[in-house]
N, CA, C and O of each residue as an XYZ file, in Angstrom:
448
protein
N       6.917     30.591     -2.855
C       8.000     29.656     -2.702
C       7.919     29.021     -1.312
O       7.563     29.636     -0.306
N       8.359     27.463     -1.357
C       7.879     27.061      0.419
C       9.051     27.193      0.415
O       9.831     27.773     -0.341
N       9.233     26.221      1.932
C       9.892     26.437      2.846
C       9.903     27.080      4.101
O       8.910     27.689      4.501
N      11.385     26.958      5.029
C      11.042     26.906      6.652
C      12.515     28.180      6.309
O      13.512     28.056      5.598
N      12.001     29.425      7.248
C      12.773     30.138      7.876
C      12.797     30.476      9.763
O      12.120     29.849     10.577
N      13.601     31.423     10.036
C      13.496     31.646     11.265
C      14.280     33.195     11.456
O      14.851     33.718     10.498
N      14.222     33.894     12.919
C      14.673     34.740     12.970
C      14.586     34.572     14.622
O      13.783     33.829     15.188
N      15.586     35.424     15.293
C      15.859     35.113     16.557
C      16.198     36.824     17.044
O      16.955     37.606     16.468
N      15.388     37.066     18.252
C      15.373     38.766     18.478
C      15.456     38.504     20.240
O      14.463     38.307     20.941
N      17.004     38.561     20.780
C      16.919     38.861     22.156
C      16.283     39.723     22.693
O      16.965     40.747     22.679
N      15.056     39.936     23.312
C      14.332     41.048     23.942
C      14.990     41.636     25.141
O      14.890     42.858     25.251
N      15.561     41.072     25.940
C      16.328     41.385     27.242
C      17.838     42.670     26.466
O      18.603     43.336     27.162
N      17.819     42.637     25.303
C      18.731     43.313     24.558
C      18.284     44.242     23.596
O      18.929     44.981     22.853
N      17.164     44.094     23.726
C      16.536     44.647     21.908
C      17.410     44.480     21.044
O      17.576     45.429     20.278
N      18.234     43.301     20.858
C      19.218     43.055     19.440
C      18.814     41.643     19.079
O      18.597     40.803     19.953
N      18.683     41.303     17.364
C      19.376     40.020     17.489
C      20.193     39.323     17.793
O      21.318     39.804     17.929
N      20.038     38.273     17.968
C      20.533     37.109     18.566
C      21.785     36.726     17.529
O      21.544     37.160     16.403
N      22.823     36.154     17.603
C      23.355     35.948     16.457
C      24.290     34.714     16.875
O      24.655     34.617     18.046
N      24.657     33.815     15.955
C      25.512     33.065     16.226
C      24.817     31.699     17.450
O      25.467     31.034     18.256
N      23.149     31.655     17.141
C      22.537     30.199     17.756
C      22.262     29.484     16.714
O      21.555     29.858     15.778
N      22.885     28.262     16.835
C      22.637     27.183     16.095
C      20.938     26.333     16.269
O      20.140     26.269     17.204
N      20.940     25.785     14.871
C      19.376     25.574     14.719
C      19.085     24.375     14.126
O      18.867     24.286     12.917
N      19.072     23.831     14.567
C      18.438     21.964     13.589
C      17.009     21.859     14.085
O      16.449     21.720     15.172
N      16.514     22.040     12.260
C      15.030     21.618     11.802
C      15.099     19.997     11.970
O      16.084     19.298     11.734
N      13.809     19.559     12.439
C      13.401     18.017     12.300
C      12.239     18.046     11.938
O      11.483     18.996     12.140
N      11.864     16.706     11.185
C      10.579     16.363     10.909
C       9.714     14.759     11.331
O      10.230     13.711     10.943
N       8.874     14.739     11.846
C       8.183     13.802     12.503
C       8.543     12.916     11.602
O       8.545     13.533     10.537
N       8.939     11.509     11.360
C       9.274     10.437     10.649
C       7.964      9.582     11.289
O       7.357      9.033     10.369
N       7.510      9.384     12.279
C       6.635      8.391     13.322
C       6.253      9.355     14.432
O       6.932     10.339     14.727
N       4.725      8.883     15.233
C       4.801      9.388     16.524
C       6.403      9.213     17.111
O       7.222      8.313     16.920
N       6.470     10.274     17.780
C       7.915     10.163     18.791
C       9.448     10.649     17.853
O      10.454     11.325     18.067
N       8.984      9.995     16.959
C      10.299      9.601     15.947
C      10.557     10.907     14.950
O       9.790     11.326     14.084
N      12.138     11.536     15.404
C      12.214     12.710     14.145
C      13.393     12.204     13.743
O      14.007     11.255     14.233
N      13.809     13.192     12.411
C      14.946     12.779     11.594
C      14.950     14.425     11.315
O      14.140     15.185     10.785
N      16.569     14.642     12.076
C      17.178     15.758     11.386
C      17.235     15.963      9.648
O      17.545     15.028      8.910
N      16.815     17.609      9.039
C      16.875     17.611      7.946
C      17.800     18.939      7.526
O      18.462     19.056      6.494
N      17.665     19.891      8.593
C      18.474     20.866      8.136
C      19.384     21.401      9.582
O      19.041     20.945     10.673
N      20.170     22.066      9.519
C      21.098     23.003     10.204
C      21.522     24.297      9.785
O      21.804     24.603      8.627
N      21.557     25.115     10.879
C      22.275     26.463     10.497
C      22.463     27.246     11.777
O      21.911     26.839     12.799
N      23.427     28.674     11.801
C      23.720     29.640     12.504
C      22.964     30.796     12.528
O      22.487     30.684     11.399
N      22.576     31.638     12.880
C      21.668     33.106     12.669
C      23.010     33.469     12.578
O      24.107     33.138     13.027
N      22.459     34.343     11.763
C      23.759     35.256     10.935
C      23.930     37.005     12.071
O      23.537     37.074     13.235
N      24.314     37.684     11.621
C      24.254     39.151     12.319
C      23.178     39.662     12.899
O      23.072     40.227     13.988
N      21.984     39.297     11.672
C      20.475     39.686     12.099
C      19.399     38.962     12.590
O      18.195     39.148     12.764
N      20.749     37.487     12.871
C      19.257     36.676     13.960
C      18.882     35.612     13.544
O      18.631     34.567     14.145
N      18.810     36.044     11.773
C      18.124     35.217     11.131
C      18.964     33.642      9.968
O      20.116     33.525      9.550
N      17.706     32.687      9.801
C      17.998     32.127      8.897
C      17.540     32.040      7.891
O      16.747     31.099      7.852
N      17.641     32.628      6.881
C      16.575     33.211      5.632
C      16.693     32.310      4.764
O      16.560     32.793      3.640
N      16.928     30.944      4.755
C      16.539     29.592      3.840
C      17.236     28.433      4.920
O      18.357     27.962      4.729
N      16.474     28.117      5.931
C      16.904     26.860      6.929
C      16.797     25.640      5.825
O      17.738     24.856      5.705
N      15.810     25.540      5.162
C      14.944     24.471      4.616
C      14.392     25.065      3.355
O      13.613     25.985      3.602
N      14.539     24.849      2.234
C      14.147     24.711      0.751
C      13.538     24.223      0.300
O      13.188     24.447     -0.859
N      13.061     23.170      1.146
C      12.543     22.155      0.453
C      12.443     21.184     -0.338
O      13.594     20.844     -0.613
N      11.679     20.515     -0.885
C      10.421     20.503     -0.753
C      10.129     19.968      0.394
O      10.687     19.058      1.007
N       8.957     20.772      0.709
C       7.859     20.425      2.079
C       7.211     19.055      1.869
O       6.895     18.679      0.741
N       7.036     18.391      2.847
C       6.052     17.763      3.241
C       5.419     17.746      3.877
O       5.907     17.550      4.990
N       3.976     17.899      3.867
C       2.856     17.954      5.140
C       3.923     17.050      6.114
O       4.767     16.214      5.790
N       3.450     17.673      7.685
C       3.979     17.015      8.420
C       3.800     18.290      9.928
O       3.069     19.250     10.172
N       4.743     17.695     10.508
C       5.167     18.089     12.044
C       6.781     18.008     11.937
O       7.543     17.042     11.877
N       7.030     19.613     11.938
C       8.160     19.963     12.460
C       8.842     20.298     13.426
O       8.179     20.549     14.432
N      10.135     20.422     13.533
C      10.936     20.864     14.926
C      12.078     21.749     14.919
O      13.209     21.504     14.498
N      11.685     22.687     15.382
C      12.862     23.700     15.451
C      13.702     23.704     16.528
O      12.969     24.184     17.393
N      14.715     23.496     17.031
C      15.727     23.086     18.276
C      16.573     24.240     18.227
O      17.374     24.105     17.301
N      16.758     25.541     18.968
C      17.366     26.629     19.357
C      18.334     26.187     20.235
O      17.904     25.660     21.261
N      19.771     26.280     20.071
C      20.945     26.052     20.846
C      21.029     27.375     21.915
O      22.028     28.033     21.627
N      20.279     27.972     23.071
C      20.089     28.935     23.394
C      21.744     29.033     24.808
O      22.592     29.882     25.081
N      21.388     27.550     25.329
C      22.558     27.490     26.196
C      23.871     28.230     25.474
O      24.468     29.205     25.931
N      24.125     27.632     24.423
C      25.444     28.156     23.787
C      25.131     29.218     24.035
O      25.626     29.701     25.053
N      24.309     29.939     23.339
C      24.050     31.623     23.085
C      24.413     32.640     24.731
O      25.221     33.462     25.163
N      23.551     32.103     25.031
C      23.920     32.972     26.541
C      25.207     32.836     27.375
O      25.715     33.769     27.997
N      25.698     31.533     27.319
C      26.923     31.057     27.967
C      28.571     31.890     27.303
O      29.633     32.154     27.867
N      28.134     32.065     26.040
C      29.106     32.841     25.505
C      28.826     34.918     25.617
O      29.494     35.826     25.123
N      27.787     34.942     26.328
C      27.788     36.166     27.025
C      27.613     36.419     28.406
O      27.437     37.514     28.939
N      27.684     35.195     28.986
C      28.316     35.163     30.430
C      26.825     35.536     30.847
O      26.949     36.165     31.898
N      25.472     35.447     30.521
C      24.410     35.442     30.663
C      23.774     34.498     31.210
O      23.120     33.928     30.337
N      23.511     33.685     32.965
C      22.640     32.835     33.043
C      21.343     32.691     32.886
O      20.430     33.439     33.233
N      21.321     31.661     32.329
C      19.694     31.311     31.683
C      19.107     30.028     32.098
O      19.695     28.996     32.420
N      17.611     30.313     32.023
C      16.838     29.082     32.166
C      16.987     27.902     31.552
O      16.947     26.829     32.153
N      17.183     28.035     30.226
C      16.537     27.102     29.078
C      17.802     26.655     28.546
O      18.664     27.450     28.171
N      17.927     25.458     28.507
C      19.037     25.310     27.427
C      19.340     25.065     26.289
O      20.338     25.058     25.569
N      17.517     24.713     26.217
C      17.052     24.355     24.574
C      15.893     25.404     24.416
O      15.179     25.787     25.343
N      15.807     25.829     23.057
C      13.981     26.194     22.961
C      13.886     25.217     21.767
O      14.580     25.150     20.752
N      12.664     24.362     22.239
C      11.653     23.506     20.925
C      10.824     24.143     20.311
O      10.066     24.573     21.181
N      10.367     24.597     19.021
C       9.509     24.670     18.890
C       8.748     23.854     17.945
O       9.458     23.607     16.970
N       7.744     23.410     17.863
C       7.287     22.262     17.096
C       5.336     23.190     16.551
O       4.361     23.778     17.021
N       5.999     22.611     15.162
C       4.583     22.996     14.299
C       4.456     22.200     13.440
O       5.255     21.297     13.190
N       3.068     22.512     12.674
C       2.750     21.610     12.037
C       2.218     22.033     10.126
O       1.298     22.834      9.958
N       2.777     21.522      9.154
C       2.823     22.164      7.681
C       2.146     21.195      7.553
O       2.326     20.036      7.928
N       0.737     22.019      6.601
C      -0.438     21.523      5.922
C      -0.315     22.194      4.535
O      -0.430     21.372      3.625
N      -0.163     23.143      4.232
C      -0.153     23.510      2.961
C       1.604     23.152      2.825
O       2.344     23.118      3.808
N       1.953     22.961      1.732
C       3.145     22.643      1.517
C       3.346     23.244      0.101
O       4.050     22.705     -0.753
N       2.616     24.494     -0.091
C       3.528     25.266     -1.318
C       3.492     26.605     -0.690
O       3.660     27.592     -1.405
N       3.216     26.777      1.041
C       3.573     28.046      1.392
C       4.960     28.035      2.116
O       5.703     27.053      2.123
N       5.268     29.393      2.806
C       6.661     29.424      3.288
C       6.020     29.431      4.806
O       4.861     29.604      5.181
N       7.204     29.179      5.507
C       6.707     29.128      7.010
C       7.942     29.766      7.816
O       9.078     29.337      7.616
N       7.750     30.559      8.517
C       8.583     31.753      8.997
C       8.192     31.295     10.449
O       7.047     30.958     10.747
N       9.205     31.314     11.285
C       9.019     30.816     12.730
C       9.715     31.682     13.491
O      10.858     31.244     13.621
N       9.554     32.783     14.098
C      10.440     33.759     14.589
C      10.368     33.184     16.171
O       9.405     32.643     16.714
N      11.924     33.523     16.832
C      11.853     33.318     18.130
C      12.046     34.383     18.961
O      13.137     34.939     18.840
N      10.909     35.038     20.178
C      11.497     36.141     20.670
C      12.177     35.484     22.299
O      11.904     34.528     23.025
N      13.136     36.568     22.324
C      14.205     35.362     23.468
C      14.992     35.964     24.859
O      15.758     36.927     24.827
N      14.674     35.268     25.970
C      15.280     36.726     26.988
C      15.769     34.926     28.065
O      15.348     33.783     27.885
N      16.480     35.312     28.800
C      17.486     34.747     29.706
C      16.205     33.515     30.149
O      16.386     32.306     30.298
N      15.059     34.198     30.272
C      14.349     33.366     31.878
C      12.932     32.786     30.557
O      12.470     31.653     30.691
N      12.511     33.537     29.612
C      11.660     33.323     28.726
C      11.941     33.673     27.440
O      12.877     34.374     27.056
N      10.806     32.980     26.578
C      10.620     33.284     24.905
C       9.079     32.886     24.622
O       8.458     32.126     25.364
N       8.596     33.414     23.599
C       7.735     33.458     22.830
C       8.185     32.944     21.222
O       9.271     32.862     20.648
N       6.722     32.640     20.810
C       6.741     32.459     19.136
C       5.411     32.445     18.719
O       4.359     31.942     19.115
N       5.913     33.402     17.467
C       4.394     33.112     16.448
C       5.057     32.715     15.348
O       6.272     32.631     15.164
N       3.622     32.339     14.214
C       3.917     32.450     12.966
C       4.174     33.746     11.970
O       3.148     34.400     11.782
N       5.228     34.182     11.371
C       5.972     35.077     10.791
C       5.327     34.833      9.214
O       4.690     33.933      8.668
N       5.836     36.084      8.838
C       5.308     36.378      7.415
C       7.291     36.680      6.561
O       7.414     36.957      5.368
């Protein structure tokens, strides 16, 4: 089944993250995106159907509301956004984008 998930794991906490907002985009043009989805991480971080689909090959964008996140735990942080941007070539697989996340840094791979 395709589609775009995510999951969000404060490392500075060893807990998920919960309650960061998330708008998927997709490349419309060089430069040019068009919001397609939104959501909250739930208790466990995660968003376990951001995007349903259907996929289109393309270049996506994941936009992590991280400012909110930390600001509501009185946590100063670097970042006030995390981007992450990839790119879907097969478009009948799923694509899992996990974010790992701490005040000053984050990481990402591709998730299963």
């Amino acid at each position: 089944m395709s589609g775009i998930s995510t999951h969000v794991l404060d490392t500075a906490i060893g807990r998920p993250a919960r309650d960061i907002g998330v708008l998927l985009e997709i490349e419309t043009s060089p430069g040019s995106w068009k919001d397609i989805a939104r959501g909250i991480t739930d208790k466990d971080g995660r968003i376990a159907k951001l995007f349903a689909g259907p996929l289109v090959a393309g270049n996506y964008r994941l936009r992590f509301d991280v400012d909110r996140y930390f600001a509501l735990q009185r946590v100063p942080s670097f970042y006030p956004f995390v981007n992450i941007t990839f790119h879907v070539e097969d478009v009948a697989q799923h694509y899992h984008v996990p974010l790992l996340l701490s005040a000053f840094g984050y990481s990402t791979y591709r998730g299963s």
